[in-house]
TORZAKOL-970769 format. One record per residue (C-alpha): residue number from 1; residue in three letters; x, y, z. Coordinates in Angstrom, 1 decimal, decimal comma. Layout:
SITE_NUM_ALA_X_Y_Z
...
! end
This chain:
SITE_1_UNK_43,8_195,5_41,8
SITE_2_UNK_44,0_193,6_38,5
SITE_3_UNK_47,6_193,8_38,0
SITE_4_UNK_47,8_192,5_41,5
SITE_5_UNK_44,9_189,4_40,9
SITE_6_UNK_47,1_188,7_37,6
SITE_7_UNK_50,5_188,6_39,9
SITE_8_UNK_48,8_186,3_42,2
SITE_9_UNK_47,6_184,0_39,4
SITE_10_UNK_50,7_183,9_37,9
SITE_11_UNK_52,7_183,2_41,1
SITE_12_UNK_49,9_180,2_42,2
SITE_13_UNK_50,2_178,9_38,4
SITE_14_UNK_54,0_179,2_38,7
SITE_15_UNK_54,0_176,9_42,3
SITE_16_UNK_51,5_174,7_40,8
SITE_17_UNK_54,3_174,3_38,0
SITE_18_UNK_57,7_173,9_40,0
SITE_19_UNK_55,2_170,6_42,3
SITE_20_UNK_54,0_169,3_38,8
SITE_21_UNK_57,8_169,2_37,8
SITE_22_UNK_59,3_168,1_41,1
SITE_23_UNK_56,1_165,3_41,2
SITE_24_UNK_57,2_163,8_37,7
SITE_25_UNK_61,3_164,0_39,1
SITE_26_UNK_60,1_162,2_42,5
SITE_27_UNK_58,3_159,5_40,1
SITE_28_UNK_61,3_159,2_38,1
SITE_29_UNK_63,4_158,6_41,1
SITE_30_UNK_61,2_156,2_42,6
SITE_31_UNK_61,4_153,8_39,8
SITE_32_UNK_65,1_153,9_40,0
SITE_33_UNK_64,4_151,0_43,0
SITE_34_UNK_62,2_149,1_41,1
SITE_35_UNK_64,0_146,4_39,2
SITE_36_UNK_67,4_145,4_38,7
SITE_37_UNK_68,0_143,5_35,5
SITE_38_UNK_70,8_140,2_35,1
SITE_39_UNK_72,4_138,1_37,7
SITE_40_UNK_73,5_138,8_41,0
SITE_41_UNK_77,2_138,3_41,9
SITE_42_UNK_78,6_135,6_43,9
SITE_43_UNK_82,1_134,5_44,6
SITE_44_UNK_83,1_131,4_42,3
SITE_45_UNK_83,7_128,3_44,4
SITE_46_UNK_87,2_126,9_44,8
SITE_47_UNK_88,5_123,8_46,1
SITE_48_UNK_90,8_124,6_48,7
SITE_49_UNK_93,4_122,0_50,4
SITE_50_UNK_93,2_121,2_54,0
SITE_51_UNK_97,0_121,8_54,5
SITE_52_UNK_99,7_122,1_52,5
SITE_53_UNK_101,3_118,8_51,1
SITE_54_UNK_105,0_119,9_51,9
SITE_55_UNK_104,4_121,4_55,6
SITE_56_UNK_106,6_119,0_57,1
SITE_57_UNK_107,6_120,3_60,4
SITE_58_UNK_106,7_124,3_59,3
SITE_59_UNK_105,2_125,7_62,6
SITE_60_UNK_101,1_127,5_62,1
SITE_61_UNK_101,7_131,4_61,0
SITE_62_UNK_101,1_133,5_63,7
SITE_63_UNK_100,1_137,4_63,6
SITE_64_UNK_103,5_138,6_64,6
SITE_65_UNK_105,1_136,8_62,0
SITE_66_UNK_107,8_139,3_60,1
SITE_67_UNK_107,1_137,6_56,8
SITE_68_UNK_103,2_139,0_57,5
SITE_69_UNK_104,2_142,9_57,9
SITE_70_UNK_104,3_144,9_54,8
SITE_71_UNK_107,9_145,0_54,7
SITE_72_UNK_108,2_141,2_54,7
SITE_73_UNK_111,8_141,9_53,5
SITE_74_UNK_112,6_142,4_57,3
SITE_75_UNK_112,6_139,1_58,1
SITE_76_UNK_116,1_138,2_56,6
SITE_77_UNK_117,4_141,0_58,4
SITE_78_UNK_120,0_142,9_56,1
SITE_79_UNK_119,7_146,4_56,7
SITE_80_UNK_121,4_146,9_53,1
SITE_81_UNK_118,3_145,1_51,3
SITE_82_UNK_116,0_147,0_53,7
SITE_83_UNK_117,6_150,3_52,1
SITE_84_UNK_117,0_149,3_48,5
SITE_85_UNK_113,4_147,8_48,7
SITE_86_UNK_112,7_151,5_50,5
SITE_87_UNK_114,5_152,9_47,3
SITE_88_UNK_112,4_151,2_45,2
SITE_89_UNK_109,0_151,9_46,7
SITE_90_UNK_109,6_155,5_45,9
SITE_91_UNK_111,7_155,2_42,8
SITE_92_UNK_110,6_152,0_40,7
SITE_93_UNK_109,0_153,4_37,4
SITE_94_UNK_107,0_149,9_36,4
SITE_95_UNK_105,5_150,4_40,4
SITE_96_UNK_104,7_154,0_38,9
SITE_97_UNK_103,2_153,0_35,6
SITE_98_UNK_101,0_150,5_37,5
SITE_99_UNK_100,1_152,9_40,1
SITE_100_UNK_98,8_155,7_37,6
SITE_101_UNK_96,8_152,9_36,0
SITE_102_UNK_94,5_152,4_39,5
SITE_103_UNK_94,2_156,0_39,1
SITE_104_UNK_93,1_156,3_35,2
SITE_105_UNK_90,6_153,4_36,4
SITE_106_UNK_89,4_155,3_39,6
SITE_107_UNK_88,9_157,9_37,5
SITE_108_UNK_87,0_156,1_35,4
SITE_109_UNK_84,8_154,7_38,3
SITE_110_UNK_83,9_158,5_39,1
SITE_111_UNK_83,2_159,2_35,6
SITE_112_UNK_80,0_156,4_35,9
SITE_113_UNK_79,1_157,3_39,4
SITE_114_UNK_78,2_160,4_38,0
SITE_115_UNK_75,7_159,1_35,8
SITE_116_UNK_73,2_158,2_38,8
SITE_117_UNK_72,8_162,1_38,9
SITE_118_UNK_71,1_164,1_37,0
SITE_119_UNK_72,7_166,5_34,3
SITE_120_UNK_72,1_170,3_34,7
SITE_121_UNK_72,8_172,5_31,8
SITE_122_UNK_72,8_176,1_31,4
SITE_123_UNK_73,0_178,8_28,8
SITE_124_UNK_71,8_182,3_28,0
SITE_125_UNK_71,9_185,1_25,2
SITE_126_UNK_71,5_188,1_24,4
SITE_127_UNK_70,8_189,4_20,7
SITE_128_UNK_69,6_192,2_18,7
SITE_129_UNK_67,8_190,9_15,5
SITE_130_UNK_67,2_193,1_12,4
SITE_131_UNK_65,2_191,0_9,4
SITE_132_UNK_64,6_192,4_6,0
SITE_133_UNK_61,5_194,0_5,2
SITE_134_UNK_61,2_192,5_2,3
SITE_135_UNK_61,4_188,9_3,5
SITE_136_UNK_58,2_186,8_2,0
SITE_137_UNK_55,2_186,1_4,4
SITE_138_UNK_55,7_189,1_6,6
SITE_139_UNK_52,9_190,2_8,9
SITE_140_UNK_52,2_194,1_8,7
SITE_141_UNK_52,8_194,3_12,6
SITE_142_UNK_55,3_192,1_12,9
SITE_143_UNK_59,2_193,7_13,9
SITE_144_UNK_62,3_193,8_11,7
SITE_145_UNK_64,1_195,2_14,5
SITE_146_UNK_63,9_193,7_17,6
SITE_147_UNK_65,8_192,2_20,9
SITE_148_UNK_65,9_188,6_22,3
SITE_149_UNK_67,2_188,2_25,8
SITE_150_UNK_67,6_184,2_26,9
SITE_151_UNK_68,4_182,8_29,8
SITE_152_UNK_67,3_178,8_30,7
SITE_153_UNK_68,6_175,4_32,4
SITE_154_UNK_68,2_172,2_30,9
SITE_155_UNK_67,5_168,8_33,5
SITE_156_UNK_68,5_165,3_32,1
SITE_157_UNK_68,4_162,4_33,7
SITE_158_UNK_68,2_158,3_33,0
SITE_159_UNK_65,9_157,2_34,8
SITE_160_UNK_67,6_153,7_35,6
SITE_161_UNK_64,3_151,6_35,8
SITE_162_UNK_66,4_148,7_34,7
SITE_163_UNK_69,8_149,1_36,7
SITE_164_UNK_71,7_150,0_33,6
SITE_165_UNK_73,3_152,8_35,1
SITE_166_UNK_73,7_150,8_38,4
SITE_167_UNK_75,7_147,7_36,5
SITE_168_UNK_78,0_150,7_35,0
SITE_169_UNK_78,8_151,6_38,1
SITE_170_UNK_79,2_148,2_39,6
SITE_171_UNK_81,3_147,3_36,7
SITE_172_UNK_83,5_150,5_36,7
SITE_173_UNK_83,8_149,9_40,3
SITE_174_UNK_85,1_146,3_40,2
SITE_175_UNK_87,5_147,0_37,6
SITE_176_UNK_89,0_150,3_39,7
SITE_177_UNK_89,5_147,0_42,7
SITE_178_UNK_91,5_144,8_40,3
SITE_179_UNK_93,4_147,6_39,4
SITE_180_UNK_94,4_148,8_42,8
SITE_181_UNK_95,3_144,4_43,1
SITE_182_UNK_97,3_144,6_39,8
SITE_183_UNK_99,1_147,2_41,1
SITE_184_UNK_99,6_145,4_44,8
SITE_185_UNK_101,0_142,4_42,5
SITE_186_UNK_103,6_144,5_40,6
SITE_187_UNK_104,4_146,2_44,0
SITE_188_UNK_104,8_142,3_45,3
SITE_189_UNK_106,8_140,7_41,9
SITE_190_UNK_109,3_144,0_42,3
SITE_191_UNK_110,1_143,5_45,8
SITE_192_UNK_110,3_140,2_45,8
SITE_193_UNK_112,2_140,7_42,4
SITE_194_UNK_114,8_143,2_44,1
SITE_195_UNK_115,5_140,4_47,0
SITE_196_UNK_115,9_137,9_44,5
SITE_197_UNK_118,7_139,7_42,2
SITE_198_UNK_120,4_140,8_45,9
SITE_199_UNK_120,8_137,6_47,4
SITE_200_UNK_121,6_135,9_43,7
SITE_201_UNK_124,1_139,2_44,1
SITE_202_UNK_125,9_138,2_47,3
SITE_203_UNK_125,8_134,7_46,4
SITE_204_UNK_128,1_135,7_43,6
SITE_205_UNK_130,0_138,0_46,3
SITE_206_UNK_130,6_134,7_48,5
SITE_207_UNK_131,8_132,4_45,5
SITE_208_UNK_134,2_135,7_44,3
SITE_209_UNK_135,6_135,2_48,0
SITE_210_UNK_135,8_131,7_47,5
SITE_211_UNK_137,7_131,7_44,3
SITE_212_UNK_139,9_134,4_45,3
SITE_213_UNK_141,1_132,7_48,4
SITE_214_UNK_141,5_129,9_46,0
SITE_215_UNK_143,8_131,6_43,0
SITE_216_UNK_145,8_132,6_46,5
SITE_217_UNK_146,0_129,0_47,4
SITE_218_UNK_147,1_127,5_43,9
SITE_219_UNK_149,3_130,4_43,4
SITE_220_UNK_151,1_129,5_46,3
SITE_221_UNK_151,0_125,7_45,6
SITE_222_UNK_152,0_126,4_42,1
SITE_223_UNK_155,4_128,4_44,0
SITE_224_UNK_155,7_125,2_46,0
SITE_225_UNK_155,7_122,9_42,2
SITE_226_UNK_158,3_125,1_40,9
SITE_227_UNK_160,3_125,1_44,2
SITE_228_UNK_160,5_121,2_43,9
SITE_229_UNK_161,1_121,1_40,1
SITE_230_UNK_164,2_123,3_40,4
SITE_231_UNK_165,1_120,7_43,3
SITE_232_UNK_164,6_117,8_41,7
SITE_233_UNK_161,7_116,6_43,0
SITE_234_UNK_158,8_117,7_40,4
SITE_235_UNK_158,4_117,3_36,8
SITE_236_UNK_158,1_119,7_34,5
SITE_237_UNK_154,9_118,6_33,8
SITE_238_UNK_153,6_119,1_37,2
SITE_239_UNK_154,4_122,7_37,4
SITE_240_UNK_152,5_122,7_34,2
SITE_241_UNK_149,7_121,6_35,5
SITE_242_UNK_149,7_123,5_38,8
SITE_243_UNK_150,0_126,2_36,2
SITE_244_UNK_146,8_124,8_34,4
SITE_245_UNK_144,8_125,0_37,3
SITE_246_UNK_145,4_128,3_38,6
SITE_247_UNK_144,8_129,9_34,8
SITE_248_UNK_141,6_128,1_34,7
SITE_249_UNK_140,5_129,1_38,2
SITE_250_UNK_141,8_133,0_37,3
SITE_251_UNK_139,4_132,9_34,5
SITE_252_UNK_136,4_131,7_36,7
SITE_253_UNK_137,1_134,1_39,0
SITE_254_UNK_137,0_136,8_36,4
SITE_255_UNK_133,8_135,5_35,1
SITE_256_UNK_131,9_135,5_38,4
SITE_257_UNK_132,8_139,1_38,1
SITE_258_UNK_130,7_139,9_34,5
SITE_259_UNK_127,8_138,2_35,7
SITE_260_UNK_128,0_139,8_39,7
SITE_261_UNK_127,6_143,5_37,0
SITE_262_UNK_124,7_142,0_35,4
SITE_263_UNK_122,8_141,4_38,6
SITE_264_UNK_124,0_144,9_40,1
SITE_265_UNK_122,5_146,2_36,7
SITE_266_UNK_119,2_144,9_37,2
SITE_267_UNK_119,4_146,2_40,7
SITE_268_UNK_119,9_149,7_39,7
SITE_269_UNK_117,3_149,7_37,3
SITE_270_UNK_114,7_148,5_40,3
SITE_271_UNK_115,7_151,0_42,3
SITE_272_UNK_115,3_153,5_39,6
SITE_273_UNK_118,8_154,8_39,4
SITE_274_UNK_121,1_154,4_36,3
SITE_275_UNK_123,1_151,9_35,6
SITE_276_UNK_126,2_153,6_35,3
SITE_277_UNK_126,1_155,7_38,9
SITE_278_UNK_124,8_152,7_40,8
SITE_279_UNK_127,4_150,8_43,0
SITE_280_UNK_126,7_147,9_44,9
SITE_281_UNK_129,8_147,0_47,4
SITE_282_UNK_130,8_143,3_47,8
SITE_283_UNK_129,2_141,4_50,6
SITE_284_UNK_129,7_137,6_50,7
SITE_285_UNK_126,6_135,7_51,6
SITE_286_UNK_126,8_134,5_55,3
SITE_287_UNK_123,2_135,0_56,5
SITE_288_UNK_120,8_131,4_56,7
SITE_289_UNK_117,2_131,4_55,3
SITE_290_UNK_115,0_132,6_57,9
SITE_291_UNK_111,7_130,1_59,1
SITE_292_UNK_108,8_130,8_57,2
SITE_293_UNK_105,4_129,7_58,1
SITE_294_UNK_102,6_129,4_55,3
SITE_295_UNK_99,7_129,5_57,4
SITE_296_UNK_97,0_128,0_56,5
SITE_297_UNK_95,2_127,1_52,5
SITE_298_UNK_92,4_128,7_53,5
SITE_299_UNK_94,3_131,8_54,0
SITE_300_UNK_96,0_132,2_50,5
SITE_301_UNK_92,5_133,5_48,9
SITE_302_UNK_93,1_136,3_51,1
SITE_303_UNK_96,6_137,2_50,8
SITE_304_UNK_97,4_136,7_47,2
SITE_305_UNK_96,5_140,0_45,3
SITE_306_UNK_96,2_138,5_42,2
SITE_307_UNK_93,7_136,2_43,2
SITE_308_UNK_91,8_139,0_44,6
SITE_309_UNK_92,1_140,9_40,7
SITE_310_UNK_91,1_137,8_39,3
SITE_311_UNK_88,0_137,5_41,5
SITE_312_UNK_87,0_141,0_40,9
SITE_313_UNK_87,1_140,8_37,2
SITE_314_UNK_84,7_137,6_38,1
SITE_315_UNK_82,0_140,5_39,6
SITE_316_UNK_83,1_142,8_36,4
SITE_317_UNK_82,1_140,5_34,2
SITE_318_UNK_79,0_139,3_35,3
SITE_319_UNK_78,0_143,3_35,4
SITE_320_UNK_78,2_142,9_31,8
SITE_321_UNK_76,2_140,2_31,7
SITE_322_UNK_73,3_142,4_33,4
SITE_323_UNK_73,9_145,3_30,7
SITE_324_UNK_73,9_143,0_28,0
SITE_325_UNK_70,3_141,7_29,2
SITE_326_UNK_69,4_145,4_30,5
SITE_327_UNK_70,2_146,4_26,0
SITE_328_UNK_66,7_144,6_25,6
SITE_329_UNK_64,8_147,4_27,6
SITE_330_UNK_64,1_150,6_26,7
SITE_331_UNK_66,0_153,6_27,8
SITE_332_UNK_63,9_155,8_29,5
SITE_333_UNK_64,9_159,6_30,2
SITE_334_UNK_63,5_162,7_32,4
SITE_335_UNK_63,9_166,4_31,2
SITE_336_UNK_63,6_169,6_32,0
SITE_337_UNK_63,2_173,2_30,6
SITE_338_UNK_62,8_176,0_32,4
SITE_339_UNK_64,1_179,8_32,1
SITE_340_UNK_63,1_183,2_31,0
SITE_341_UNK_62,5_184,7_27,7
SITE_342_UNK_61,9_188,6_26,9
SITE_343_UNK_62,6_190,9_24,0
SITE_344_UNK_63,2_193,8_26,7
SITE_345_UNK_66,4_193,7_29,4
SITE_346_UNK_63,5_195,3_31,7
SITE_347_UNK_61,2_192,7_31,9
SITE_348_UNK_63,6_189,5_31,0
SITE_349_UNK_63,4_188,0_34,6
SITE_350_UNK_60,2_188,9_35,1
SITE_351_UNK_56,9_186,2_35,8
SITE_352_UNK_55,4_187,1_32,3
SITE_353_UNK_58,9_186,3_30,9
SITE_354_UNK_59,1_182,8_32,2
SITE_355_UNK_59,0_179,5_30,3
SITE_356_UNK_59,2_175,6_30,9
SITE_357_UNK_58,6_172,4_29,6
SITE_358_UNK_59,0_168,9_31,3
SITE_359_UNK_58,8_165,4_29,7
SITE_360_UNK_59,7_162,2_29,5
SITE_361_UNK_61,0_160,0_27,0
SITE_362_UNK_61,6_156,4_25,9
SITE_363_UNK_63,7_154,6_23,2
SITE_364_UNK_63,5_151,4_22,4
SITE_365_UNK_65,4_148,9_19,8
SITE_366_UNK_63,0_147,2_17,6
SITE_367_UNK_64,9_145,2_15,0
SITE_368_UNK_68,9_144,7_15,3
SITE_369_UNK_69,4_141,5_13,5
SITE_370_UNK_70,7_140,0_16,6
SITE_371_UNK_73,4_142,4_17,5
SITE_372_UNK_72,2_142,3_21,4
SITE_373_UNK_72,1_138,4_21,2
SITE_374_UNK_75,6_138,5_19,9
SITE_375_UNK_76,8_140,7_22,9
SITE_376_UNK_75,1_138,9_25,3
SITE_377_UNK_76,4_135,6_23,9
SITE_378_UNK_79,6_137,4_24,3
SITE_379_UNK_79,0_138,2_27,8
SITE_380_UNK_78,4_135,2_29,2
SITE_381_UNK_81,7_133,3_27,3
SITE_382_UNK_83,9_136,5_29,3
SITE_383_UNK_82,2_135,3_32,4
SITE_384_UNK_83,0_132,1_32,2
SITE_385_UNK_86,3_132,6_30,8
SITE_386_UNK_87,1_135,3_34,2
SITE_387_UNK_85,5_132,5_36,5
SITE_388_UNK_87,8_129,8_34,6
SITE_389_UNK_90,9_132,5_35,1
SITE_390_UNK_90,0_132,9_38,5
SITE_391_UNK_90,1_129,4_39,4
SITE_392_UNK_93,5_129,1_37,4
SITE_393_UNK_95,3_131,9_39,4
SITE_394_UNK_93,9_129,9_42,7
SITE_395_UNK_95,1_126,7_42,2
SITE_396_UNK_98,7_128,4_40,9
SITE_397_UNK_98,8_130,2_43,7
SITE_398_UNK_98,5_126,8_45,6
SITE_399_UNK_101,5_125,0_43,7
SITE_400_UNK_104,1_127,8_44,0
SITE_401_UNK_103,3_127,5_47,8
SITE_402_UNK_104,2_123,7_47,0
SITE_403_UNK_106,6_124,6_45,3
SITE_404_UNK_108,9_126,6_47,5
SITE_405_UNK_107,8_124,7_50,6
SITE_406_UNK_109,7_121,6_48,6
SITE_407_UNK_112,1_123,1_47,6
SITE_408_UNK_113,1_124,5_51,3
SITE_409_UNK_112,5_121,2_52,3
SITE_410_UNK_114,9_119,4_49,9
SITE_411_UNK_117,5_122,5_49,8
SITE_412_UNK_117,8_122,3_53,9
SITE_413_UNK_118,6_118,2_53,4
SITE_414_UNK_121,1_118,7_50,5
SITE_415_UNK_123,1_121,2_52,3
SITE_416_UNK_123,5_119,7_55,4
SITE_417_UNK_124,5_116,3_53,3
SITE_418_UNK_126,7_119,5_51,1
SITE_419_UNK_128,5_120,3_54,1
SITE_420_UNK_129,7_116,6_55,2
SITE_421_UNK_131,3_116,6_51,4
SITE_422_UNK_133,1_119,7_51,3
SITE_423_UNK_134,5_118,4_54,6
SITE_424_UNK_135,8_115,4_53,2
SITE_425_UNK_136,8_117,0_50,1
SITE_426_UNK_139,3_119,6_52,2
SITE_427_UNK_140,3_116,5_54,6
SITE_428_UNK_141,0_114,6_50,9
SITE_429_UNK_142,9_117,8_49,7
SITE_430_UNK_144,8_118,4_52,8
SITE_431_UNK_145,9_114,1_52,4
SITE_432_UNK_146,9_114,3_49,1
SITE_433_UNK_149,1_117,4_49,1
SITE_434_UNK_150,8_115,7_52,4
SITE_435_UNK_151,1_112,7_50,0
SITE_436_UNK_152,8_114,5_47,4
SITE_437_UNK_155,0_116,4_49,4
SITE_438_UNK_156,4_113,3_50,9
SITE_439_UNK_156,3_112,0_46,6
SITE_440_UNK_153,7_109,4_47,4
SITE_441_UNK_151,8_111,0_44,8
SITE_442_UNK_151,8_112,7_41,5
SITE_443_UNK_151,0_116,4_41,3
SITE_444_UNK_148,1_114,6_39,2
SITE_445_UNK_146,6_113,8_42,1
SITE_446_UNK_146,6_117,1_44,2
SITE_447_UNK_145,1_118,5_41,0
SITE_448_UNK_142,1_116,2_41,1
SITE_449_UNK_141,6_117,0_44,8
SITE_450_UNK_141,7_120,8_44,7
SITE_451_UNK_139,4_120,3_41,5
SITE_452_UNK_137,3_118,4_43,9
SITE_453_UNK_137,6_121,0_47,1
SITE_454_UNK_136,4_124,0_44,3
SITE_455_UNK_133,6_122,5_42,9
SITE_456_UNK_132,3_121,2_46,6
SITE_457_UNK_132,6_124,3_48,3
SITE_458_UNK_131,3_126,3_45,5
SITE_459_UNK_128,2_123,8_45,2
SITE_460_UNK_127,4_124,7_49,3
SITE_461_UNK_127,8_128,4_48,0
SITE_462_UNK_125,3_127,5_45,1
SITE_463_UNK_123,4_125,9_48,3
SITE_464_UNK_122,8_128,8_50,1
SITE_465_UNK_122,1_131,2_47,0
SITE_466_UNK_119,1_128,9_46,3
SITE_467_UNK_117,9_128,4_49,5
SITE_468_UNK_117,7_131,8_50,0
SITE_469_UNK_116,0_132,9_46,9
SITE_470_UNK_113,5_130,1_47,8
SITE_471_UNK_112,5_131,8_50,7
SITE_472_UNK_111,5_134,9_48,9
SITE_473_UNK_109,7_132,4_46,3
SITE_474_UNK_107,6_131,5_49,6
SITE_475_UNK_107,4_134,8_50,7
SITE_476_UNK_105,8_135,8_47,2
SITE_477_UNK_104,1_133,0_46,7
SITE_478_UNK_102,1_134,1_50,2
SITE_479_UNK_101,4_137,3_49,1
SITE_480_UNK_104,0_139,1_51,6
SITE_481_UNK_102,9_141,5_54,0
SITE_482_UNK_99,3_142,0_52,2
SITE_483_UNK_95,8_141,0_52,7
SITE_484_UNK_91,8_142,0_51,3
SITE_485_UNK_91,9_144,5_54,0
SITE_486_UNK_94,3_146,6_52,2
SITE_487_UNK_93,1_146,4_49,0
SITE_488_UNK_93,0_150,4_48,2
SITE_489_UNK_89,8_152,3_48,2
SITE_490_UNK_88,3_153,2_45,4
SITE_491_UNK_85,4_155,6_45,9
! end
């Protein structure tokens, strides 16, 4: 009966234990709610336009826009572009090295979430002790031979009375967003990147056309000089120049070709092949630039994901603010012991062999010579320096809209006025080699008129080029395909 009255004591003192311990945890958790030290977050305030400046007779975006989808380079409808931007999603190392930084700062992100939790540890040993009997102080009945078994778990946790653990997170988390943006702007610049070099690319395919047809044509009006020299109708001197002319166009033909390898180059690379094994076949340029609505001002906060990093590096840094503030509070911290203890294997796990210790601690700076002034002071100039960023990347975003709108705008006018000159400068040509056939005119002449045909026609070339790559300007300048909704998760 008394070893059973001692059991029962010990198991009542032992529940009476495990409710004082999970009472002081419960306590601990309940002041986690309490307070939450520093600002609370709100979106910086931007002035946004009504409507764009250069919308002239651009019609409102609608949903089913192409230039909205995520592969926005579907709209100009070239299945060979389609194929490389597809290459490049898969392929591009600069899309990879962004990528596997969202993932070091999600990582990160996890790594703070975990310290809302608290932090079990747990250890045991086992050991056979001999001390000397001739060691000083030693008590007649105490061992020099003798066994320690240990086993026990260790409980940590901050008690985050003060949010400092919340701002961690709320920090980590808003960096792991801007992240996962960066990385949809790199995604964005590449693409947009890869359609600029391939229509630059076929632009150079459509003026290697054009000067090819054109060595064909001097050659052949050069034949026609020499043809009426050895009839005594020419100079020497025009077949010298007819000569002249089709050297110097031979040589710009050949020099379209160096810089056409430069762009396929730069291709390869975005597509993540090498250089040397990538081929890009010729394709003159024949396609028109495709209409491109903006939408509306308003909209562009949404769709640009650099303004969306920018905005959450805004929330970041005003995180920091809190923990800077949160540094003048003292850190507060739970813990518990508890485990078993015996110097016999028999009776380690027993009641009798159990031990456990709870407390609570708190650590506070007293004197620091302004070190926590210094970092809030620090904080708050990051904040306003992200906020000032923020705004900067908004009203950026705002002028390259401007920017390629006008430059559509102009580009459409000057080629339409580009294609009434080439038209005259053919009907000019055609006159003055009818001229000089019929020795009206000196080969002088026909010179300056074929000079004049070249440079026209490869100015409507030019044109085109421009116009095109100033639709994918727009495109970028929009944002593509993306929006906040597809910002990528980060928990």
């Amino acid at each position: 009966m008394p070893a059973a009255g001692a059991w029962n004591a010990s198991k009542s003192g032992r529940k009476l234990i495990s409710w004082n311990v999970l009472a002081l945890f419960c306590v601990g958790l309940g002041l986690i709610e309490g307070c939450s030290i520093g600002p609370k977050y709100t979106k910086p305030i931007v002035q946004t336009p009504p409507s764009y400046k250069e919308m002239g007779n651009w019609k409102p975006a609608e949903p089913s826009d192409a230039a909205r989808k995520d592969n926005w380079w579907e709209v100009f409808n070239d299945p060979e572009l389609n194929s490389l931007e597809e290459k490049l999603t898969v392929s591009n190392q600069t899309l990879r090295v962004a990528q596997d930084r969202f993932l070091e700062a999600r990582a990160q992100l996890k790594f703070t979430r975990a310290g809302q939790f608290p932090l079990v540890t747990a250890g045991g040993s086992a050991d056979r002790i001999r001390q000397s009997s001739n060691r000083p102080l030693r008590g007649v009945t105490s061992p020099s031979n003798y066994a320690d078994y240990f086993l026990s778990a260790d409980v940590s946790y901050e008690a985050d009375v003060w949010g400092r653990v919340r701002k961690t997170v709320e920090a980590s988390r808003a960096e792991a967003q801007a992240s996962a943006a960066d990385m949809e702007t790199v995604r964005l610049s590449l693409h947009a990147e890869l359609a600029l070099d391939y229509f630059t690319l076929r632009g150079l395919d459509a003026q290697k056309t054009l000067f090819d047809s054109t060595v064909t044509a001097f050659e052949k009006a050069l034949e026609l000089t020499q043809n009426r020299f050895q009839g005594g109708l020419a100079s020497k001197e025009d077949v010298e120049q007819a000569a002249t002319i089709l050297e110097q166009t031979r040589a710009q033909d050949i020099d379209i070709t160096a810089t056409r390898d430069q762009f396929e180059h730069a291709v390869a690379v975005l597509v993540g092949v090498p250089a040397s094994t990538f081929t890009l076949p010729p394709a003159p340029l024949t396609i028109l630039p495709p209409a491109i609505p903006p939408g509306q001002p308003s909209e562009l906060l949404e769709r640009r994901p650099d303004i969306a990093a920018a905005e959450r590096r805004v929330e970041e840094a005003n995180a920091q603010v809190g923990l800077a503030r949160i540094a003048y509070f003292p850190l507060i911290t739970l813990s518990g012991v508890g485990g078993f203890e015996s110097g016999q294997f028999t009776s380690w796990l027993s009641g009798p062999s159990a031990l456990w210790s709870v407390g609570a601690s708190a650590a506070e700076t007293i004197f620091d010579a302004g070190r926590r002034r210094a970092i809030s002071d620090q904080a708050k100039a990051a904040y306003d320096s992200t906020v000032a960023s923020y705004q900067a990347a908004v009203l950026t975003a705002f002028q390259q809209v401007e920017d390629s709108l006008s430059d559509l705008r102009v580009l459409d006018e000057e080629a339409k006025t580009q294609d009434a000159a080439v038209a005259a400068a053919q009907r000019s040509l055609d006159q003055s080699v009818n001229r000089y056939k019929g020795g009206l005119e000196t080969y002088l002449t026909v010179i300056t008129a074929q000079s004049l045909a070249l440079e026209n026609q490869r100015t409507a070339v030019n044109l085109l080029t421009r116009r095109m790559t100033s639709s994918v300007l727009l495109v970028k300048a929009l944002g593509g395909g993306w929006d906040i909704s597809k910002l990528h998760p980060v928990d």
